[in-house]
N, C-alpha and C positions, 0 to 999 in steps of 0.2 A: 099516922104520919103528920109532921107538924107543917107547918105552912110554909110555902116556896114560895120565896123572894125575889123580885126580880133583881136581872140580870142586868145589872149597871156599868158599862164596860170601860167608864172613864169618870175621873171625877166631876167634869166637864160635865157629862152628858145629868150627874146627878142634880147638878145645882142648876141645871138648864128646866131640867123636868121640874124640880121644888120650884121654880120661880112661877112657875107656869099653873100650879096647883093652887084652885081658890081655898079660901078660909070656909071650915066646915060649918061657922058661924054667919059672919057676914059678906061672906064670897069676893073679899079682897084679894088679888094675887100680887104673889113677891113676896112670900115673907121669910124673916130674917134668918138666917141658920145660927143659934145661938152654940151649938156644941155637937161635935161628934162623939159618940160611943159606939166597939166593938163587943161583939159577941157571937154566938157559933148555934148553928141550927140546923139538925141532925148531922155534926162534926165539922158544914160546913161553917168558915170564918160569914160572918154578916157585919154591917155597919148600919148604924142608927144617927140620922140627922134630926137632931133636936130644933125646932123653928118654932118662930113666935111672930104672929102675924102683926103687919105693921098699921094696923087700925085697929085692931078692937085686943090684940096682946094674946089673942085664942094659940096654948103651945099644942105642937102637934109634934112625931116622930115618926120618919120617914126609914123604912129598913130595905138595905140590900143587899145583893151578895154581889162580888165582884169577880171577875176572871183571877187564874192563877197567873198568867203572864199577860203583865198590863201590854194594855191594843200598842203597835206601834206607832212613832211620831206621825204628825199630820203635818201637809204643810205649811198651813198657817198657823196661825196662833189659838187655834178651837181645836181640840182634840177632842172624839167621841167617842173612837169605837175603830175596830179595825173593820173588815170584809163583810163581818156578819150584822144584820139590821139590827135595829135597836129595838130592846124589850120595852121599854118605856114609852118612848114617844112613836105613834103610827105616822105612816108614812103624811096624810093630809096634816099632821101637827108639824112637822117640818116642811111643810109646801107653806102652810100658813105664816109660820117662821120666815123664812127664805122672804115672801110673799111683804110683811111686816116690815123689816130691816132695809129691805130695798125702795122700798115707798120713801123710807127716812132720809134716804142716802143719797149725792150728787151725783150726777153722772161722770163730770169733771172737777178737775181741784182749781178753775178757773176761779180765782177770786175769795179762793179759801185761806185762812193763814195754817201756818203748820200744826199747830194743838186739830183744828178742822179738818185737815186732809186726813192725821192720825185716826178720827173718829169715823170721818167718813171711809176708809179701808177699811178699820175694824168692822164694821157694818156690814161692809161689802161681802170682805172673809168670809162672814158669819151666813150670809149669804149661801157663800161658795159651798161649803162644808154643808147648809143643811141641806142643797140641793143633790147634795155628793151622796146623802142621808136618804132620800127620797131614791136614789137609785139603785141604793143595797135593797131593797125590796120588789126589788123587780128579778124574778126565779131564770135561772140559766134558759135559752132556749124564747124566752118568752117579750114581748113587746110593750108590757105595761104590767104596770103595779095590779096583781091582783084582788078585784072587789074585799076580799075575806081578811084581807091584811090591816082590814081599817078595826079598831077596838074602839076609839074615843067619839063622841059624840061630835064633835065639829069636824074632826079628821072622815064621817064617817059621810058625814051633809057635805061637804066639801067635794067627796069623791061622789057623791049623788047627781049634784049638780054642774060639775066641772070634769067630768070622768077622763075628761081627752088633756086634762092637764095631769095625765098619770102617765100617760104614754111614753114609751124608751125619747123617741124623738124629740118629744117638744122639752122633756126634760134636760134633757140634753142641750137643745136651743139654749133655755133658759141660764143652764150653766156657763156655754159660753158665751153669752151675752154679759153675763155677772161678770165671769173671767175679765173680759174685756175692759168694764168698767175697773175693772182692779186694776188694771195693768195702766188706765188711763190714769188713776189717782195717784198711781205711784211712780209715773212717768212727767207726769206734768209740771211743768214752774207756773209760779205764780204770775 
């Protein structure tokens, strides 16, 4: 049997996850996607992201397979994935996410000019979406992100030491507090 590819369910979620992935050389992240190429693995279609990292030039190629019917619109501007959780990134890689972007970001567009409030929303969004990301992981029925669901080594220490920021509620919390801050940004005059 030849090898399964994950399961990348937006282009979005692909170049989210490459950005994220250090150099197998000298562990810089972000690097550059120089080219795509298609091909097929056992009949299924697959895609290959060709990157070149952006300090030492180390190319790497990143392969997936996609859905047959792409996920439905989101509704901001970051599309990932429909219902179902994501194969790529565990749950504690979009808390961390979520976690990151909002650190950066205003609470208000009080004193922003408008290129700033644009960047401070997109932020936000990104935000919104990967806490949206964090909650597809949580199983019908149940109150929190399941220990088993973490694969990645930060996503995994994260859930180690912060377990009760898995929980349906406080996720929740966190989403509408972000909500919140969006609707400030995109409400407010300068």
């Amino acid at each position: 049997m030849a090898e399964r590819y994950p399961l990348a369910r937006t282009e979005d979620e692909v170049y989210l996850y490459i950005s994220l992935q250090p150099c197998e050389v000298c562990g810089q992240t972000g690097p550059e996607v120089r080219g795509v190429s298609s091909g097929a693995a056992d009949g299924e279609p697959i895609r290959g992201y060709e990157t070149a990292c952006s300090q030492c030039g180390t190319t790497r190629t990143f392969w997936f397979r996609f859905p047959e019917a792409p996920a439905g619109s989101a509704a901001g501007p970051w599309r990932f994935g429909g219902a179902e959780p994501s194969e790529l990134l565990d749950p504690g890689q979009w808390l961390m996410l979520a976690d990151a972007v909002l650190a950066e970001a205003p609470e208000t567009a009080t004193g922003l000019s408008d290129p700033q409030r644009r960047e401070a929303r997109d932020r936000v969004e990104l935000a919104v979406a990967a806490f949206e990301e964090v909650l597809k992981f949580i199983r019908g029925g149940e109150d929190r992100v399941s220990p088993f669901a973490f694969w990645s080594q930060p996503g995994h220490e994260l859930q180690l030491t912060a377990a009760w920021r898995f929980e349906r509620e406080w996720l929740e919390s966190d989403l509408r507090r972000s909500r919140e801050i969006l609707a400030a940004l995109q409400h407010e005059t300068r």
